[in-house]
N, C-alpha and C positions, 0 to 999 in steps of 0.2 A: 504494500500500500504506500504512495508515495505520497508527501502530505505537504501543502505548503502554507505557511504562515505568513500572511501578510497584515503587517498592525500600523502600515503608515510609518511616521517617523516618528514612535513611538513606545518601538522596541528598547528592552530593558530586562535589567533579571528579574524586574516585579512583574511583567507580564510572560517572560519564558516561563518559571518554574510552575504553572501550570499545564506547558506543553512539554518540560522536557522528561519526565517520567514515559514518555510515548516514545523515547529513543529505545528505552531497553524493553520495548517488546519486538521480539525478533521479528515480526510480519512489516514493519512499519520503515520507513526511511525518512527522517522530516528537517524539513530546511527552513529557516525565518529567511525573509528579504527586509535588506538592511539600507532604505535608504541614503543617500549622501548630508544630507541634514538629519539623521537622526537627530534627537534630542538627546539621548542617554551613551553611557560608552557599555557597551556590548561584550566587553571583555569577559563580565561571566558568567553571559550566556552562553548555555550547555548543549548547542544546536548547533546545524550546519549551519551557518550564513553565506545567501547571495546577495553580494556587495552592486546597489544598483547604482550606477553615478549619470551623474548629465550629459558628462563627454557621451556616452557608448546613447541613450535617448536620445539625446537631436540626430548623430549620424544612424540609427536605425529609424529616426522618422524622416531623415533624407531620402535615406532609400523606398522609401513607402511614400512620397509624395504622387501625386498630388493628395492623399485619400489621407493622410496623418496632420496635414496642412487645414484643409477643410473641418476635421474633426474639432481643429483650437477653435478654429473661426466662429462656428457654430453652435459651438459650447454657449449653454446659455449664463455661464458664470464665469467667472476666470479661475484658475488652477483649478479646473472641474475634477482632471487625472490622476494618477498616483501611476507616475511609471507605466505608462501606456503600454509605448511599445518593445518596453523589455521585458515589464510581462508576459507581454502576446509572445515573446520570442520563448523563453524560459519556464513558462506553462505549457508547455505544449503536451508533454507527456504524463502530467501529473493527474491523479486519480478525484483526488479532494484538495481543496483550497480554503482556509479558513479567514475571516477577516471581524471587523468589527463594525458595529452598527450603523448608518448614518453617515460614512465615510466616505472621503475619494477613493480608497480602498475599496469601499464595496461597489462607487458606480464603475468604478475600472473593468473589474471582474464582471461585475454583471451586465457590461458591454461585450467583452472576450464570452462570454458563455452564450447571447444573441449572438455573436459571430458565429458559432459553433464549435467554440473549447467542451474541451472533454470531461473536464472536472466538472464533480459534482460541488456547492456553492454553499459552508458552514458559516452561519452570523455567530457571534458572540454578542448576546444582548444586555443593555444596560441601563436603559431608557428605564423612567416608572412613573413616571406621569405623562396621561395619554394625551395622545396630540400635541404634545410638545414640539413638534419640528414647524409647526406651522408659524413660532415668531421671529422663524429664521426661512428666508425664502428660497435661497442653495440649498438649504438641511433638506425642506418639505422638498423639492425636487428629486435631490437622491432618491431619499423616502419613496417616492411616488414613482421613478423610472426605475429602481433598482429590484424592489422586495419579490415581484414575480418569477424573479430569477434562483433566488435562494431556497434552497431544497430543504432549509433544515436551520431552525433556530439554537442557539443555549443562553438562554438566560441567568444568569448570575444567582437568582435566587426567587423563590415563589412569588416576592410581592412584585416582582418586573414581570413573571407570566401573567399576572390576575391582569396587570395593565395592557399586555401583550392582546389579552384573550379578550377585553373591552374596547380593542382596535380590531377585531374582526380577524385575527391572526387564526388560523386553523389548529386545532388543539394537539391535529398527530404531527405536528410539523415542529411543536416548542418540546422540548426534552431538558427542565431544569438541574445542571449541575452547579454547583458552587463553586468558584472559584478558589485553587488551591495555595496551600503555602508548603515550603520546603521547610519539613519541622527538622531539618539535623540545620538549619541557618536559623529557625528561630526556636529557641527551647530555654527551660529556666536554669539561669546562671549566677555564681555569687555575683552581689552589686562590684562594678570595676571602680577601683579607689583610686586609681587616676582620673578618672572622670569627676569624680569628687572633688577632688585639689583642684583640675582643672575648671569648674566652677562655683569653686569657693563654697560646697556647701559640708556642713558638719554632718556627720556618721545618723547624728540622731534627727536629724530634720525630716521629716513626713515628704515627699516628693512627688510633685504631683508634673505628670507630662503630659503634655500634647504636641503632637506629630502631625503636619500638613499643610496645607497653602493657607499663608494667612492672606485670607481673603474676609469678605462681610458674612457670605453666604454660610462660610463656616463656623461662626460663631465666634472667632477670638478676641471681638471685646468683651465677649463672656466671663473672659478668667482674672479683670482685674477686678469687675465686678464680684466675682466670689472671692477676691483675694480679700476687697475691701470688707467684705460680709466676715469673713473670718479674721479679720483682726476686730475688727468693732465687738467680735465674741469674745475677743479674749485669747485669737489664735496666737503662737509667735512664730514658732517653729516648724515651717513650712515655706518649701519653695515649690515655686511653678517653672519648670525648663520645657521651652518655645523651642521646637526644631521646625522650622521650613523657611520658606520665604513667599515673599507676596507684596500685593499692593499694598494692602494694611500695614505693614510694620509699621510705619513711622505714625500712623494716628494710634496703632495701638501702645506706642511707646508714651506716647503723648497721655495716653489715660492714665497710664501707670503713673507718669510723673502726676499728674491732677490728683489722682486719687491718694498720692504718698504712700504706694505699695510699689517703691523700686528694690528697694530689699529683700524683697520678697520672687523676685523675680530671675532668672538665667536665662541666654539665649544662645542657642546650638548651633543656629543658623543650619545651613544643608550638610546633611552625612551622607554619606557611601550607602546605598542600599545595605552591602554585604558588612558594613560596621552600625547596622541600625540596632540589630538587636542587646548592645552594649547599653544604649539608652534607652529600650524599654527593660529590662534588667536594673537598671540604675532606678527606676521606678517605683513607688510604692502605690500608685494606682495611676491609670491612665483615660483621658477625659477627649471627651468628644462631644463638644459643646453646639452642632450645627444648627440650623434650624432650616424650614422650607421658602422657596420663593416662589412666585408664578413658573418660573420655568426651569427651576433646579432645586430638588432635594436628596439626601445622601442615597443614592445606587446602590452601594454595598457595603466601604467604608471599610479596606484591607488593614489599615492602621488598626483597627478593633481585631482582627482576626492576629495580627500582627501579637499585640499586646497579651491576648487569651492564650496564646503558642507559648508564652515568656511567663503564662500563670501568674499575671497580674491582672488585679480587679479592675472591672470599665466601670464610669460612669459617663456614659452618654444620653444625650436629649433624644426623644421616641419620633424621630423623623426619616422619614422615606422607610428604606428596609434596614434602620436599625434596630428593630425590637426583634426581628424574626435574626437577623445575624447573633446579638448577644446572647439572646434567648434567657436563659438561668442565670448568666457567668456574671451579670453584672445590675448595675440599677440605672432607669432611665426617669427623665425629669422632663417636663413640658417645655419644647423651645422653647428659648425667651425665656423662662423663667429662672434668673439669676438669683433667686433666695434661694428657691429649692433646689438649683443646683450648688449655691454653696452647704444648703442641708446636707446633702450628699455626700458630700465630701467630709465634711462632719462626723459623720455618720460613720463611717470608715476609720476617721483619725480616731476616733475613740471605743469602735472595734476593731480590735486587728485583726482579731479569731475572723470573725466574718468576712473582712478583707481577704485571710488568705485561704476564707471556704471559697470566696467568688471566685479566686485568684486557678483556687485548684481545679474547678467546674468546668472553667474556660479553659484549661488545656486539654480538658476531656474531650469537651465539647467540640476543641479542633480538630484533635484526632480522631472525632467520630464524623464531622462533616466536612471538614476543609482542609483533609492532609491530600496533597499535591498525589501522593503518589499512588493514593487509590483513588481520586477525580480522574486520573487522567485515565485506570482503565471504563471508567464508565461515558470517559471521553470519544475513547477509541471504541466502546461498543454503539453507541450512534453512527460512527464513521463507518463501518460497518453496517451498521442498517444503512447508513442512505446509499450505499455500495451494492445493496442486495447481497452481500456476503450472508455465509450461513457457521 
């Protein structure tokens, strides 16, 4: 079975180690395509990569002019493609082709397959509020020229099919598996005391993390707000350590100073995928503060699955498919709701026992739902159906 993987220029270890468990089954042969802008460096992805660059694209849509030339023109957006015509070249022989939802990736493909490409056409789905692509008019296009192509959805988790299945989506077509994590990169480890020195915090200090774009939509003016609520109680001894980056930093930095909770604060800025699990580990609970908007709320939310691998406690707001991801391992609070998200945390600093019941739940709970390397055979038994294999 030859399988190809196209995620845009998006490819990363966070989204291979749900595909690379598909290398060690002997029937399979599977390759990502690695555009020239990726975003991520690739170095420890566990797959074959084909390297797509610009040079070898224009002189392969030289040679296919006039018909590769018309194709840009006509485009009713601009960068509609993802590697046109080095796909067309380099798919030729392949069986199955996987891509993600909504994508240049998926209308590439699902022009090559109206061509007459031989692969059959796997989505990865992530979407969870229906008709969401209509406040994007390139998005609703894909959408609407692409999905009749695609033989075969996977959805990330139940609450994207329910959305799936209230857009008309055919029920024998969605097949939910969860996306997985590589539990020998994230498992529970002593706290690293270099990382401690490294920001300044004391052994006994309660530590509270969050991991991910500081953006609005995420919540992270959330955390000065509970920082402020737990000193007003009497908190002291507790920090909050910010890993990611984003538009927000700088207003979020801005609260912390208003609110005279910089003390109280550390910032990670961006880590190495493959050194992340050092900082959920350095954890004594980790918080996922997001809330919904008209046209985005949390999808899946891998940082939670991330943290549950490492046997620390979530507390996360009950938005999009958070509750169905946490499930037992942790406690969820009404977006928005900055007291009861500082309750929470409370709550935790003054049980520990139950902290580290939540802590122990969620690594169960990963290896019973979100270990990479048994998603991926139930990966590969879809690819398979849609194969007609028996």
């Amino acid at each position: 079975m030859k399988i190809g993987i196209v995620w845009e220029n998006g490819v990363s270890k966070w989204m291979s180690q749900m595909f690379e468990p598909l290398v060690d089954i002997p029937e399979t042969d599977v390759t990502v395509f690695v555009g020239e802008n990726n975003k991520f460096d690739v170095q420890e992805v566990k797959l074959q990569k084909q390297r797509l660059s610009h040079k070898e694209e224009i002189l392969l849509g030289l040679s296919a002019l006039p018909g590769s030339l018309t194709r840009i023109i006509k485009a009713p957006y601009k960068k509609m493609d993802f590697y046109f015509n080095s796909l067309s070249k380099y798919l030729q022989n392949y069986d199955l082709v996987e891509c993600h939802d909504s994508s240049r990736s998926l209308y590439t493909l699902a022009e090559l397959k109206r061509r007459g490409a031989g692969f059959k056409l796997v989505v990865s789905y992530a979407e969870n509020i229906p008709y969401r692509q209509i406040f994007d008019d390139k998005t609703n296009y894909i959408k609407h020229s692409s999905y009749e192509m695609i033989d075969h959805f996977i959805p990330w988790c139940d609450t994207i099919k329910k959305t799936m299945l209230l857009e008309d989506v055919p029920e024998e077509k969605i097949t939910t598996i969860y996306t997985g994590l590589d539990l020998n990169l994230f498992k529970p480890e002593p706290k690293y005391s270099g990382l401690l020195k490294e920001y300044s915090i004391d052994e006994g200090d309660f530590i509270i993390l969050y991991v991910g774009k500081l953006v609005s939509w995420k919540g992270v003016h959330m955390l000065p707000y509970a920082a402020k609520i737990l000193m007003a109680n009497g908190r002291k001894n507790f920090r909050f350590v910010v890993a990611g980056r984003g538009a927000q930093l700088e207003n979020l930095k801005k609260i912390i100073a208003e609110a005279g909770v910089e003390r109280h604060f550390r910032f990670a800025g961006f880590t190495p995928y493959q050194d992340m699990r050092r900082l959920y580990n350095l954890a004594d609970v980790f918080v996922c503060p997001s809330y919904p908007a008209m046209t985005w709320q949390e999808q899946f939310g891998m940082v939670l699955v991330e943290a549950m691998a490492c046997a620390k406690p979530v507390v996360a707001s009950a938005s999009g498919s958070i509750p169905e991801i946490v499930g037992d391992a942790g406690i969820t609070f009404v977006p928005g709701d900055f007291f009861g998200f500082a309750e929470k945390l409370a709550l935790l600093m003054d049980n520990r026992s139950l902290a580290n019941e939540l802590g122990q739940k969620g690594r169960r709970r990963v290896e019973g739902h979100f270990d990479a390397s048994k998603n991926a055979v139930k990966i590969y038994e879809v690819y398979k159906k849609v194969l007609g294999y028996r």
